[in-house]
Backbone bond lengths (Angstrom), bond angles and torsions (degrees), N, CA, C in turn:
res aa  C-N    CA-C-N  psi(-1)  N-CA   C-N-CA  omega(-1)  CA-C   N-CA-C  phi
1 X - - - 1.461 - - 1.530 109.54 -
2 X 1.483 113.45 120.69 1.740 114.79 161.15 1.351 128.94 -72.70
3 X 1.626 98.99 133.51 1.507 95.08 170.88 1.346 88.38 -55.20
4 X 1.868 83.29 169.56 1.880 122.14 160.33 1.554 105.01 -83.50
5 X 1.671 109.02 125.53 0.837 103.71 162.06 1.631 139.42 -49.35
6 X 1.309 119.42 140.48 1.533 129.23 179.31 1.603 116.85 -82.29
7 X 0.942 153.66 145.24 0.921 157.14 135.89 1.616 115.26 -55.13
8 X 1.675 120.50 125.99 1.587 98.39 -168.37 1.919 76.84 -116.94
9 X 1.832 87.64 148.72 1.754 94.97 -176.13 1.536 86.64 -164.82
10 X 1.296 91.01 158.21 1.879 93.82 -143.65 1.984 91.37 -82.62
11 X 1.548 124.66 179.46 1.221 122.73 162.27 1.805 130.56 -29.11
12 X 1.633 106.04 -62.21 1.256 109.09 -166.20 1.520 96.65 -71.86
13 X 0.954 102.33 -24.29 2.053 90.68 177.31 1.219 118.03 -84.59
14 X 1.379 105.48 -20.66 2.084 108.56 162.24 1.246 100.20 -50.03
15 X 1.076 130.29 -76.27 1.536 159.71 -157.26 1.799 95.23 -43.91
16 X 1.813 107.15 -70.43 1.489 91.26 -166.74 1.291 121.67 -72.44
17 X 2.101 106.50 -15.93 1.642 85.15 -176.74 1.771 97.88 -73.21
18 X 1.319 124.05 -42.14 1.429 117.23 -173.60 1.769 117.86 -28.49
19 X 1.586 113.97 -34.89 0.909 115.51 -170.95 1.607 111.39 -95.86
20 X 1.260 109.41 -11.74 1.411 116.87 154.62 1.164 132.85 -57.72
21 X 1.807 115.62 -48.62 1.000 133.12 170.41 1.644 113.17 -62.12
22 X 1.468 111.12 -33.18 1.413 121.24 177.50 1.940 99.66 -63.06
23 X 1.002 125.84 -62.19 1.222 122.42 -157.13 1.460 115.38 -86.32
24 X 1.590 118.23 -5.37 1.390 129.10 -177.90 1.711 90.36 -86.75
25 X 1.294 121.44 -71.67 1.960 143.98 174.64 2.165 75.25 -16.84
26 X 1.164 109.41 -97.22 1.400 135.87 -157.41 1.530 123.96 -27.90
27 X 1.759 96.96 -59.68 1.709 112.72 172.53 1.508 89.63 89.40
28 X 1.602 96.80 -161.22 1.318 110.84 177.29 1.441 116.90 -80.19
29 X 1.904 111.18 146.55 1.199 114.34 -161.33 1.413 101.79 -120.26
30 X 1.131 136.82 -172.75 1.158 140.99 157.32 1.576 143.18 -102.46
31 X 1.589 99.34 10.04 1.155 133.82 147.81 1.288 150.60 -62.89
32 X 1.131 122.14 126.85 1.817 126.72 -153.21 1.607 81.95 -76.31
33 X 1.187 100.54 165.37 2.083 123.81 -174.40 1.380 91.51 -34.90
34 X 1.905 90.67 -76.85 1.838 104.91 -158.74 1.778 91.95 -70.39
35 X 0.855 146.32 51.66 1.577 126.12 159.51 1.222 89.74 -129.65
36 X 1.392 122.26 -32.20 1.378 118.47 -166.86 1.931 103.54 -64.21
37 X 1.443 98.97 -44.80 1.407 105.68 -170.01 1.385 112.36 -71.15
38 X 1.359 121.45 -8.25 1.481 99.02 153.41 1.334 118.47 -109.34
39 X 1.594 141.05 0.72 1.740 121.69 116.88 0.781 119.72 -22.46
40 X 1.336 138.12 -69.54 1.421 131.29 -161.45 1.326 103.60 -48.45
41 X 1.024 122.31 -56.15 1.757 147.27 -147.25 1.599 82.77 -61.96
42 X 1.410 117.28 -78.19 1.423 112.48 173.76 1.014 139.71 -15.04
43 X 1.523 100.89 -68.16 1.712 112.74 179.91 1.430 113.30 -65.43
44 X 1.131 108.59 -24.87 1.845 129.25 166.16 1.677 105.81 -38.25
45 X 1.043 84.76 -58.73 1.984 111.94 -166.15 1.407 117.46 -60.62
46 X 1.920 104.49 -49.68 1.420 109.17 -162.15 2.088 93.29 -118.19
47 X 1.473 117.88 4.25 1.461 110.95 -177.10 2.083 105.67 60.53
48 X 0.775 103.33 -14.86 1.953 104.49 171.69 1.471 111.32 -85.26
49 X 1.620 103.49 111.84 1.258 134.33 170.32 1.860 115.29 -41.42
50 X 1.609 99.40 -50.24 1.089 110.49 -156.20 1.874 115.28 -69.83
51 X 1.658 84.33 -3.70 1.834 85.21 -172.21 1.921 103.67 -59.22
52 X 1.678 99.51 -18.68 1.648 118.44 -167.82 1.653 76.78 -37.47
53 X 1.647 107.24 -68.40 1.593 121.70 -138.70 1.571 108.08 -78.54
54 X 1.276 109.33 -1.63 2.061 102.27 174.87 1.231 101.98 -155.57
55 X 1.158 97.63 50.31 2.203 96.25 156.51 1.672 77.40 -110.54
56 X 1.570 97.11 178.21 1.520 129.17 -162.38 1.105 101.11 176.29
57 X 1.683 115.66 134.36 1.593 147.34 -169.30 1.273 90.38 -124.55
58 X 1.578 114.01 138.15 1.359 114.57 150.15 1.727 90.42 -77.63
59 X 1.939 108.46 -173.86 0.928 103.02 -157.64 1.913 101.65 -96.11
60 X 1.527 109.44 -7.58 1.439 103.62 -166.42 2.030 90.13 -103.68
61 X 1.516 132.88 31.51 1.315 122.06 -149.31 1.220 88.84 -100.82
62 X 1.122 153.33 -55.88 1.555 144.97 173.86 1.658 110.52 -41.12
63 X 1.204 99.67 -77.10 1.601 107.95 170.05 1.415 126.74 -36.49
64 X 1.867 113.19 -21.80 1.282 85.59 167.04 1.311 105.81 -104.57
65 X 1.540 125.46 -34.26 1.005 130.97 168.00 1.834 113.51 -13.42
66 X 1.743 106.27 -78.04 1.212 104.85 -170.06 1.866 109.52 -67.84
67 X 0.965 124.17 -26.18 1.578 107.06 155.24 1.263 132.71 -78.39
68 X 1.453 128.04 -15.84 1.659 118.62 137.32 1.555 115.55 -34.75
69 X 1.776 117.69 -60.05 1.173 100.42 -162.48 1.949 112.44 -78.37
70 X 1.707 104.47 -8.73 1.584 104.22 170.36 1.479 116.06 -48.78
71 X 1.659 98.84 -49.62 1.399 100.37 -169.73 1.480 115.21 -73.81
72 X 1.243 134.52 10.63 1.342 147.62 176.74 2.208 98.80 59.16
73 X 1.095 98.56 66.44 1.539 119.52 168.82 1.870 94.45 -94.18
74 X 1.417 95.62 153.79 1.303 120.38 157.12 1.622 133.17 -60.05
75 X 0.856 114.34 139.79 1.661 107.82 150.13 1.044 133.89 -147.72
76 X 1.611 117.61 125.02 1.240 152.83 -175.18 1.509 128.75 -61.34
77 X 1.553 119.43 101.03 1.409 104.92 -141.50 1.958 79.03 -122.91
78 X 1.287 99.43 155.16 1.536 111.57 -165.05 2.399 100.76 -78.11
79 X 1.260 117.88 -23.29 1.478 120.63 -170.19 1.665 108.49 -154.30
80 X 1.151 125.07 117.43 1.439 139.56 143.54 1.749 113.17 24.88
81 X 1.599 94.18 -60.55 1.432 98.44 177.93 1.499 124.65 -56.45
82 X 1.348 101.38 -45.36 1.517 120.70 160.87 1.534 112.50 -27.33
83 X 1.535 106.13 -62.87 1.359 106.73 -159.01 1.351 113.65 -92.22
84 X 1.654 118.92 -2.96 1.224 115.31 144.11 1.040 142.97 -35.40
85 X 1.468 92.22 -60.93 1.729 111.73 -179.27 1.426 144.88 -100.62
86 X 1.701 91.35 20.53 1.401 112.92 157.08 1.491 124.27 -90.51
87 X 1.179 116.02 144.32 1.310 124.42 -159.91 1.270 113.95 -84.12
88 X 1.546 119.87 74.58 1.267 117.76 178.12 1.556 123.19 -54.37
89 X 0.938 126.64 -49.02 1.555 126.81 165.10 1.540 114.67 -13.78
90 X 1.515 97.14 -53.32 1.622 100.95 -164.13 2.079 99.46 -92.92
91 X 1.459 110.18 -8.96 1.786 122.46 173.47 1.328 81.24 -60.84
92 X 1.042 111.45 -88.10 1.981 144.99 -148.28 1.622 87.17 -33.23
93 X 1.169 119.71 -55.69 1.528 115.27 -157.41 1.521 124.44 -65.49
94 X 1.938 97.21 -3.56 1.744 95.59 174.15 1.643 92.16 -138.49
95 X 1.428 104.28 24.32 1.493 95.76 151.28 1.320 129.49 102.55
96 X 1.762 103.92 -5.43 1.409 128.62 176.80 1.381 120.93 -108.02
97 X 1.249 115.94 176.15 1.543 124.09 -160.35 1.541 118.67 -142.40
98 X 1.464 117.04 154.07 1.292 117.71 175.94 1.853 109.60 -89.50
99 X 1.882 96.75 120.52 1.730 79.89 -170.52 1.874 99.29 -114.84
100 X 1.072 135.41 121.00 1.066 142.81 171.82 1.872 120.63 -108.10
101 X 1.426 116.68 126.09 1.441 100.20 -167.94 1.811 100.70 -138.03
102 X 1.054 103.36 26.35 1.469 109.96 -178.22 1.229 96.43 -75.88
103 X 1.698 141.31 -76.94 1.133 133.04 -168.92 1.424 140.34 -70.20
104 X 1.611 104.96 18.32 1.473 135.25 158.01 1.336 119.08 -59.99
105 X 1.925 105.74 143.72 1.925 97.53 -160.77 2.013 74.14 -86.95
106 X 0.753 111.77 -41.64 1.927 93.56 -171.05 1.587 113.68 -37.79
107 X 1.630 93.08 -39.20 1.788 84.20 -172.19 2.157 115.07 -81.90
108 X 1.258 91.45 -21.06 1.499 95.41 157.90 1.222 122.35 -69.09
109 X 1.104 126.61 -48.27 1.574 129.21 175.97 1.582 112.12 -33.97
110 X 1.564 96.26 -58.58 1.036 122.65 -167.21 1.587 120.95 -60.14
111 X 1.482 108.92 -59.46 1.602 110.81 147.88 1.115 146.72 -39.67
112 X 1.709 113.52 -11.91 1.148 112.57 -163.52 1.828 88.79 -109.54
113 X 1.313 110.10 -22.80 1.262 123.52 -165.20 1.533 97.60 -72.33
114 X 1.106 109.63 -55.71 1.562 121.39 -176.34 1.871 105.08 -86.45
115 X 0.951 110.14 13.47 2.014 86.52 -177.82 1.118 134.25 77.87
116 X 1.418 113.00 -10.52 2.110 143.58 -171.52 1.371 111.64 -53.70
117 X 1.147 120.86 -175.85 1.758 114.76 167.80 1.830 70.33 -119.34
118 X 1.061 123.10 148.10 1.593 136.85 155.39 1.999 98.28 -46.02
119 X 0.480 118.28 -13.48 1.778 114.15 172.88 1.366 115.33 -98.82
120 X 1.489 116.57 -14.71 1.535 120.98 155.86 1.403 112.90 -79.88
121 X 1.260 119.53 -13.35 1.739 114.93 -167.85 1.044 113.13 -116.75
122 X 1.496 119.85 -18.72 1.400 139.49 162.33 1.727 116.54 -53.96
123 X 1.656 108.67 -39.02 1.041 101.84 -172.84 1.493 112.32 -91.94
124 X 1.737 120.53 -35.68 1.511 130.33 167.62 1.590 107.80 -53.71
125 X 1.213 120.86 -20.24 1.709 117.44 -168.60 2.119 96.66 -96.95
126 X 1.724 108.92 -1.23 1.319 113.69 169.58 1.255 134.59 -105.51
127 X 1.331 92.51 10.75 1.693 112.37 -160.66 2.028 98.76 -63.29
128 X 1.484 115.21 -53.80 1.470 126.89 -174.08 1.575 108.50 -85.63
129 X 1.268 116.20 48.95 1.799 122.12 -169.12 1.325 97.07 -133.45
130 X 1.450 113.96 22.85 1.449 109.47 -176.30 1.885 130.53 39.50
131 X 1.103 84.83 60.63 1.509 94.88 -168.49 1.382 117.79 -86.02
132 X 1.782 142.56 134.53 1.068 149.26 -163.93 1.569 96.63 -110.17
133 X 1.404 87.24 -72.42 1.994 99.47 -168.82 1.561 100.28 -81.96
134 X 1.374 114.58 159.78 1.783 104.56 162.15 2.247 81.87 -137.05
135 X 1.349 97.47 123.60 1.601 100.44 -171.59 2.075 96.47 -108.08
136 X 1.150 120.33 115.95 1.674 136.43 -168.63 1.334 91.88 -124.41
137 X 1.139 93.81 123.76 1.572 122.62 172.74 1.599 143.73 -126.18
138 X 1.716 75.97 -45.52 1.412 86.86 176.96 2.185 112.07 -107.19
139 X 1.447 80.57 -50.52 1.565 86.32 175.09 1.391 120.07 -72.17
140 X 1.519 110.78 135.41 1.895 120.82 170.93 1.842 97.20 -74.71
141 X 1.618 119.35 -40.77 1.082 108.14 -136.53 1.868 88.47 -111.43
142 X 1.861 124.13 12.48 1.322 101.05 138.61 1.287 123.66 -99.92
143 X 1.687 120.49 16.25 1.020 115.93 -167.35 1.764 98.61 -97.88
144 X 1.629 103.01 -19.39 1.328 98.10 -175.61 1.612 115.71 -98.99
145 X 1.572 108.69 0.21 1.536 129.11 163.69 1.811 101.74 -78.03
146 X 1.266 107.91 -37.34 1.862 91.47 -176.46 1.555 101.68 -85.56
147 X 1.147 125.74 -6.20 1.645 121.22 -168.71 1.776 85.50 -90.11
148 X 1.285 121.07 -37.78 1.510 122.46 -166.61 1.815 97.76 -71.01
149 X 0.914 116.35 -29.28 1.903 133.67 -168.74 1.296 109.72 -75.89
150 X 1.568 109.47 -18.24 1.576 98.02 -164.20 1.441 94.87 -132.56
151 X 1.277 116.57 -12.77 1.525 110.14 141.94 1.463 128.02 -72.98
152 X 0.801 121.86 -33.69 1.513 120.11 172.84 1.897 116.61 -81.29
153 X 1.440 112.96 9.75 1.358 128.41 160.73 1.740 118.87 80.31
154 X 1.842 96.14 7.75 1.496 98.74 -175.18 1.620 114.13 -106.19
155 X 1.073 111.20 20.67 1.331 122.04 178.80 1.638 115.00 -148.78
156 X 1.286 127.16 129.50 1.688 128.01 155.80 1.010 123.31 -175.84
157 X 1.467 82.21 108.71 1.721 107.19 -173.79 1.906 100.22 -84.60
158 X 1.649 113.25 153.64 1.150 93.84 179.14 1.396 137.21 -64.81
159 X 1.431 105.28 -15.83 1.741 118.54 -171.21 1.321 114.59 -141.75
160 X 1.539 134.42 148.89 1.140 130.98 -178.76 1.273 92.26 -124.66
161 X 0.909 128.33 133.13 1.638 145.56 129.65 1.621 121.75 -74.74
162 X 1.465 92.21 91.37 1.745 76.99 176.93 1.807 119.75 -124.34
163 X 1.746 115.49 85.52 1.313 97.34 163.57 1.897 121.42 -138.28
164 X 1.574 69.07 106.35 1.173 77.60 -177.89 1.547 120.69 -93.28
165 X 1.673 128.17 167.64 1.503 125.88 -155.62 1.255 117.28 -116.98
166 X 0.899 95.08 136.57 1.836 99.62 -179.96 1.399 139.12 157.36
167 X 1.090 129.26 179.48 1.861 124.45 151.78 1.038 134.74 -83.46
168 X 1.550 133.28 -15.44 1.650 156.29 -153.56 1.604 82.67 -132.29
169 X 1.466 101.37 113.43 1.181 127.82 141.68 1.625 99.14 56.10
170 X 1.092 129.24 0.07 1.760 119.98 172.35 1.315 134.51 -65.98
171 X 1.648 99.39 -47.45 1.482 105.52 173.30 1.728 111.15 -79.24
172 X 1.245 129.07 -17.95 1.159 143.12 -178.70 1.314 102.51 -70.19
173 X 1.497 118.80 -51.73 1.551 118.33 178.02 1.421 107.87 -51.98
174 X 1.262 117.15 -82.82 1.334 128.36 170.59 1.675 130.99 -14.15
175 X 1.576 90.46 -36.93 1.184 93.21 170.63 1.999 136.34 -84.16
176 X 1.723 83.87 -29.44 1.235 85.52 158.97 2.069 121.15 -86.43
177 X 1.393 107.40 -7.14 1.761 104.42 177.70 2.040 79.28 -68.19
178 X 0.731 125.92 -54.67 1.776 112.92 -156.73 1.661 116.92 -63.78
179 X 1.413 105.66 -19.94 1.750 106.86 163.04 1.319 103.03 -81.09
180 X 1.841 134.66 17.84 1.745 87.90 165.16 1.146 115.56 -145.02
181 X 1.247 136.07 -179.87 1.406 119.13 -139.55 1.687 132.15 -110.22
182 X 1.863 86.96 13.47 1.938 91.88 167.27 1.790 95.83 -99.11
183 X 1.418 85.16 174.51 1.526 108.64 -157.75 2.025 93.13 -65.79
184 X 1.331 86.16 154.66 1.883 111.26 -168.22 1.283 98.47 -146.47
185 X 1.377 105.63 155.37 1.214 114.37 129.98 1.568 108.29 -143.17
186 X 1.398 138.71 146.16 1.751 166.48 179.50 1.053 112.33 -141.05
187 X 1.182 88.79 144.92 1.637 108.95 152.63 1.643 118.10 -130.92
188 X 1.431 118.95 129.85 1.083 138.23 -168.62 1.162 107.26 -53.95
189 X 1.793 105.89 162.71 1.174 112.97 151.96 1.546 119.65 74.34
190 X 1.578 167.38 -167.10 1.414 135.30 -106.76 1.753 73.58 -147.05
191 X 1.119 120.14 0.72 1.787 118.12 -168.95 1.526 113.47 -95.03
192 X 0.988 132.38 152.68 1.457 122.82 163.16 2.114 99.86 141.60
193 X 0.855 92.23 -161.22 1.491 79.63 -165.59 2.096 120.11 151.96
194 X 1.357 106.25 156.28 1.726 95.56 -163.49 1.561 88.68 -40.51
195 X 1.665 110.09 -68.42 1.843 99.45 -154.84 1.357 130.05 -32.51
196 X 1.481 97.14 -29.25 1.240 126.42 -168.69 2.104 109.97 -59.88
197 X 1.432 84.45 -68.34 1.592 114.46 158.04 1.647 107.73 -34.46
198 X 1.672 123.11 -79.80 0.992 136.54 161.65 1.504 130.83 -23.71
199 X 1.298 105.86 -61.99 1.800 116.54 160.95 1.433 108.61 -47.67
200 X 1.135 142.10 -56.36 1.526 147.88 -154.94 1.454 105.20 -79.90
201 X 1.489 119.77 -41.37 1.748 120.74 146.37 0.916 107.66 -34.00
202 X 1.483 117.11 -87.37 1.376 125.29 -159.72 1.610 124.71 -42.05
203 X 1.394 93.75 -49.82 1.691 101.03 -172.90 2.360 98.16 -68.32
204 X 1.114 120.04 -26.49 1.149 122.24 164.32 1.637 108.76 -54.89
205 X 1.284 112.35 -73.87 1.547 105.02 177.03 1.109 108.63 -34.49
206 X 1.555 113.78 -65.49 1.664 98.05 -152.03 1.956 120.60 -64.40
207 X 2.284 112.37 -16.15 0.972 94.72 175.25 1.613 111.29 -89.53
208 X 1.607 117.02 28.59 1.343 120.13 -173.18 1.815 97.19 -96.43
């Protein structure tokens, strides 16, 4: 039996028809330009429609986002994978960096010393790293260590991204990042994930 032929078409044309196909599938959204473009970016990432129906912007989260990354601020990503798959090329070019500190022996030490998950200590040991974005993906419980950080007035980065995946405590986090009142972006409910995390960077860089 033969394969079906492929059509061969280089990267950037993967990319725009994908996003063609994204916005033809979809219709009209209820999303401002730049919010839309990092949905898209998402659904890009993970092929799930539904991110359309439970992401959520506060209303200043692009705006600060992309002037965090003007001012060449950091961002603080909760796992390794994260900081893979952010697009340093397009960081580097206004001066910022991917900072990850979970798989540090200080921040283990430290967790084990105190009782922590290493994703609670990872993020308090990032507080002085000049941080803009903080991008959560995987962890509920650094997303609910930076919500604890910036209430208590020792941490603020300009934007949170927080969706992280799971059954334990994820959608619960999420739900309380969307009652409060510095800039976010989530997505609801038990879905979300690094790419997820990753996409919402990315599509920021590129309208930076």
């Amino acid at each position: 039996m033969s394969l079906p032929e492929i059509q061969q078409i280089g990267p950037l044309e993967i990319e725009a028809e994908s996003f063609r196909i994204i916005e033809s599938e979809l219709g009209p959204t209820q999303f401002l330009k730049k919010e839309f473009a990092v949905v898209r970016r998402c659904i890009h990432a993970t092929g799930d429609f539904s991110f359309a129906e439970n992401m959520r912007f506060h209303p200043k989260a692009v705006q600060a986002g992309l002037a965090a990354i003007r001012q060449g601020k950091n961002i603080l990503v909760d796992v390794n994978m994260a900081k893979a798959g952010i697009s340093k090329g397009l960081l580097e070019k206004f001066g910022g960096k991917v900072i990850c500190r979970v798989a540090e022996e200080q921040t283990a030490k430290r967790a084990r010393a105190q009782h922590k998950t290493r994703s609670e200590i990872a993020m308090e040991r990032a507080r002085e790293d000049n941080i803009g974005i903080v991008a959560i993906g995987n962890a509920p419980t650094a997303l609910l260590k930076t919500m604890d950080l910036i209430q208590a007035g020792t941490f603020a980065p300009a934007l949170v991204i927080g969706v992280p995946v799971g059954f334990v405590n994820a959608a619960e986090s999420k739900e309380i990042l969307l009652s409060q009142n510095y800039p976010f972006i989530t997505a609801l409910g038990r879905k979300g994930g690094t790419p997820v995390a990753v996409a919402a960077v990315n599509a920021l860089l590129r309208l930076a």
